[in-house]
Structure formats: structure tokens, C-alpha cells
C-alpha positions as CSV (number, residue, x, y, z in Angstrom):
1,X,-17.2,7.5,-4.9
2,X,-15.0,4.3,-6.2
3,X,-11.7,3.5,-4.4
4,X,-10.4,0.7,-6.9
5,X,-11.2,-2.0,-9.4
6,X,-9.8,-4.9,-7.1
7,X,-12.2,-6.9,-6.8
8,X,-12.9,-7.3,-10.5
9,X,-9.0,-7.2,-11.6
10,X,-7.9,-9.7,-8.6
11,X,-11.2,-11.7,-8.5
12,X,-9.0,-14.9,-7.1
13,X,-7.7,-13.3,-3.9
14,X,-11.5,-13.2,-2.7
15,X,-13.7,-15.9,-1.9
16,X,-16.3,-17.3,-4.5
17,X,-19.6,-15.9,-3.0
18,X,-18.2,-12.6,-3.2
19,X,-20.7,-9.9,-4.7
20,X,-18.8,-6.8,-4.4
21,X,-18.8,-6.5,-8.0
22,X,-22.9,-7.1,-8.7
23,X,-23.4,-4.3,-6.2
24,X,-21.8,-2.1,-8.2
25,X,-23.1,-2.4,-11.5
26,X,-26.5,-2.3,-9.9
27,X,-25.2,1.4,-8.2
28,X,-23.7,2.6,-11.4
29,X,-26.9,2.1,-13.0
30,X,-28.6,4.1,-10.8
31,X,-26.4,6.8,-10.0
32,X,-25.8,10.4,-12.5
33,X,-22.7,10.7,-11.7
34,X,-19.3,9.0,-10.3
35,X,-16.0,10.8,-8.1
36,X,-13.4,8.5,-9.1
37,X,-10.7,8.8,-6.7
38,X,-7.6,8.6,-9.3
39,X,-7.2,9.0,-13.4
40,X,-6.3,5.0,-13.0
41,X,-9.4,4.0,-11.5
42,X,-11.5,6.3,-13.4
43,X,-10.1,4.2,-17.1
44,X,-10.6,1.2,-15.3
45,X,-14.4,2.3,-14.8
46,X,-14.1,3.3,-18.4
47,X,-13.0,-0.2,-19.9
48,X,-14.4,-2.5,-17.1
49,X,-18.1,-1.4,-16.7
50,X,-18.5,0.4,-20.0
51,X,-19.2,3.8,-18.1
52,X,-19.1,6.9,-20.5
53,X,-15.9,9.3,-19.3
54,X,-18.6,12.2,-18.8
55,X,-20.2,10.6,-16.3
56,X,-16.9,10.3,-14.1
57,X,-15.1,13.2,-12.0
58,X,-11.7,12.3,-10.8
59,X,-11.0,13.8,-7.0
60,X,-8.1,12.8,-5.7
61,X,-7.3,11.8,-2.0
62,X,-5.1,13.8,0.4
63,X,-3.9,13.5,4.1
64,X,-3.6,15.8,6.5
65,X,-0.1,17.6,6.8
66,X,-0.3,18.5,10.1
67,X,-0.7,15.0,10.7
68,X,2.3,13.4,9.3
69,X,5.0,16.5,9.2
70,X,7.6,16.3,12.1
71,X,10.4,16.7,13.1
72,X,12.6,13.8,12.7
73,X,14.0,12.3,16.0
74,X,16.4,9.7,16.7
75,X,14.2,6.4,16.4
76,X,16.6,3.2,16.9
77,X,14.6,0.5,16.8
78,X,17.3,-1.9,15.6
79,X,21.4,-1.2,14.4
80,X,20.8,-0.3,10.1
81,X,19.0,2.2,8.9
82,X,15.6,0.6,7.5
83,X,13.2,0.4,4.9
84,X,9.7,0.7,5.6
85,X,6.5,-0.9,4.4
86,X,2.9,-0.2,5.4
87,X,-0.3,-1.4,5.4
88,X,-2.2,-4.8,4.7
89,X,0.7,-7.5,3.4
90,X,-1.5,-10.3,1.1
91,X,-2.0,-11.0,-2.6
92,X,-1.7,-8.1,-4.8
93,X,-0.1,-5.6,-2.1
94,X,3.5,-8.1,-2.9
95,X,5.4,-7.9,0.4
96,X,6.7,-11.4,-0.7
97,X,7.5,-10.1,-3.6
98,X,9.4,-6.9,-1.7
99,X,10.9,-10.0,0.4
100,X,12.6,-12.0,-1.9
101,X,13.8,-8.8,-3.8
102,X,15.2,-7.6,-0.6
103,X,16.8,-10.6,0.3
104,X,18.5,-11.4,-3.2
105,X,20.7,-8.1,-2.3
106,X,23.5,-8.5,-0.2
107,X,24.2,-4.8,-0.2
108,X,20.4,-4.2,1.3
109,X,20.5,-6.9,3.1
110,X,24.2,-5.8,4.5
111,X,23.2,-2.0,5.2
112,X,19.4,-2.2,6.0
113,X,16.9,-3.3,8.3
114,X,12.8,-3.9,7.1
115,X,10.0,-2.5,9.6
116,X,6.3,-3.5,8.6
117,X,4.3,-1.6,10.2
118,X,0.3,-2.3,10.2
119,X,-1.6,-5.2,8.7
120,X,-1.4,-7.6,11.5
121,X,0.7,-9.7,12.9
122,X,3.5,-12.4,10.6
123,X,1.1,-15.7,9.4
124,X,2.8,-18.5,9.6
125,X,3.6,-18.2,5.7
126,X,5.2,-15.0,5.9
127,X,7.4,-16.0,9.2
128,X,8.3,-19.1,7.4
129,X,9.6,-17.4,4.6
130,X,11.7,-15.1,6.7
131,X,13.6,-17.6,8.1
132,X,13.7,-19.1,4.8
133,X,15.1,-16.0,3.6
134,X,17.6,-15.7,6.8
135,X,15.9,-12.2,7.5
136,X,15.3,-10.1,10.7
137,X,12.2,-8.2,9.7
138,X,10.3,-6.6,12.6
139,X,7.0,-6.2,12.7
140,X,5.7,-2.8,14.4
141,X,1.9,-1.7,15.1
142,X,0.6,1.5,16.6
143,X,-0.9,5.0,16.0
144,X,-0.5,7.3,13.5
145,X,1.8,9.5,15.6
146,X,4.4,6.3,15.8
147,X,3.8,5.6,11.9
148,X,4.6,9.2,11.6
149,X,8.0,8.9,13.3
150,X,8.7,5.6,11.4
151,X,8.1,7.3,7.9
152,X,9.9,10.5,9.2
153,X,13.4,8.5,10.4
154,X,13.2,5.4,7.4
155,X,15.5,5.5,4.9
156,X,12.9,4.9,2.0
157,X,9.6,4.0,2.2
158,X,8.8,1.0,0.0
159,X,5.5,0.4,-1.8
160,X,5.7,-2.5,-3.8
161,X,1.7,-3.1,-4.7
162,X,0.5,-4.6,-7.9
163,X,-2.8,-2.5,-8.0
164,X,-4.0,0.3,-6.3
165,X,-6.8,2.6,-7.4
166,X,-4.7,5.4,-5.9
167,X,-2.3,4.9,-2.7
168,X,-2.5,6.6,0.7
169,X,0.7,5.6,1.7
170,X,3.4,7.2,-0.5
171,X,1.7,10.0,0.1
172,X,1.8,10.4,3.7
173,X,5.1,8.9,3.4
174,X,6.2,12.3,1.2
175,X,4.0,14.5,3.6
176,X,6.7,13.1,6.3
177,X,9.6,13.9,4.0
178,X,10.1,9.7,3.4
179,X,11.8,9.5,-0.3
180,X,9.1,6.5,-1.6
181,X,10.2,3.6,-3.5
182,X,7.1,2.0,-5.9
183,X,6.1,0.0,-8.2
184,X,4.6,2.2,-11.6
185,X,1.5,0.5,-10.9
């Protein structure tokens, strides 16, 4: 099963002696078939590694409804309503770039809050360019029973990644009834 092509289309963001990519031209060499988790990451197979469409199955990925519908209570976790992002914040998953956007409106920046949730704690890089910025972004980590409530009471859900082979979180922000907001990539 293949996830993504990120190591070979962001090759930069990892370090030198990296040989994620050699193991997997040595597996698809010896493997009859590939699942390919999305139709994206099935061409990039295609015009990456040369490997003949037959030989690829596309299955997608799901999550668990049970999991992420609920009933929507009333979270305040500061005075706005808020945007929400998920997940791991570096390189090619553009939270700076989701940022800046953010703070070049003053309508989103008069009417909204931004929750991260996930990913770690603020670098230094990322705090400094908060205050740069002269935002209040609040950082949140937990289970997926509190990301459920933070995707069930957020305004939007905001997903502005430069790559993905597929995406897990739009869709458990939809599963929670989050409207998502994403780049077409």
C-alpha cells in the first residue's frame, strides 16, 4: 500500500541520507501488485517510478463515523468563533502559509480565533512569527474525543497543505459536520 510521493516530490524537507525513496523502487520491483491509497498518488506512481496503471488499485481511506459524529456542545475556548487546523505544521503542510493569509485579513482576523490542534508544541519559528503577525493562536493537544469536539463546534476547518497523497483530515472534519476549507492540492 503507498500513502504519498513526499519524499520524492519534497526531497528538500528531509535530510540527505534519507533512503525512503531506494526502498521503494527495490519493493515495487518485487511486488505484483500496488493499493494506492488515492487517484493522485496512484498518477504520481504512474509518472514517478514508471509503474504500468494495471499494476495499481486505488482504495481509498476512511474513518470511523462513530468516531467523529457528535453532537455539537458549547466549546468556548476563547471569545470568536475559530478556525481550526490539524495535524503536523512544517514544510509542505503551509501553516505559515495559512498564517500570513490569516493575518493579511482584518475581517478574519476581527471575527475569528485559530486553534492548532496536534503536531507539537509552537518552535520558536512559528511563536516568533505569531507575534510578528500580532496573533493569538492557541495551541491545543489531546484525544480524538477532544479533536472531535473541536471539529464539531469550529467554524471551518482549514487544510492548507501543498501535497497530500490523500488527507485524513478533511474527512473526519466532514464526518463531524466541519465545512472544510483546502487547498485543490
Amino acid at each position: 500500500t503507498v500513502y504519498d510521493m513526499i519524499h520524492e516530490l519534497y526531497h528538500e524537507q528531509f535530510p540527505n541520507l534519507d533512503r525512503t525513496t531506494q526502498w521503494k523502487k527495490k519493493t515495487f520491483s518485487r511486488v505484483d501488485h500496488i493499493l494506492s491509497i488515492s487517484h493522485s498518488t496512484k498518477k504520481d506512481l504512474v509518472e514517478l517510478f514508471g509503474i504500468a496503471e494495471d499494476k495499481i488499485s486505488v482504495v481509498h481511506l476512511g474513518v470511523d463515523l462513530s468516531v467523529f459524529q457528535t453532537e455539537k456542545s458549547k466549546l468556548v475556548i476563547n471569545d470568536k468563533p475559530y478556525l481550526l487546523y490539524v495535524g503536523n505544521r512544517e514544510g509542505y503542510k503551509n501553516f505559515v502559509g495559512f498564517v500570513k493569509a490569516f493575518a493579511s485579513s482584518s475581517q478574519l482576523k476581527a471575527n475569528f480565533d485559530v486553534i492548532a490542534f496536534g503536531g507539537g508544541q509552537f518552535n520558536s519559528a512559528e511563536i516568533s512569527l505569531i507575534k510578528q503577525l500580532n496573533l493569538d493562536v492557541t495551541h491545543i493537544s489531546g484525544d480524538d474525543q477532544k479533536l472531535t469536539q473541536l471539529y464539531a463546534n469550529a467554524t471551518a476547518f482549514v487544510f492548507p497543505s501543498l501535497y497530500e497523497g490523500f488527507g485524513l483530515p478533511p474527512l473526519e472534519a466532514m464526518a463531524a459536520g466541519c465545512p472544510v476549507i483546502s487547498s485543490d492540492t
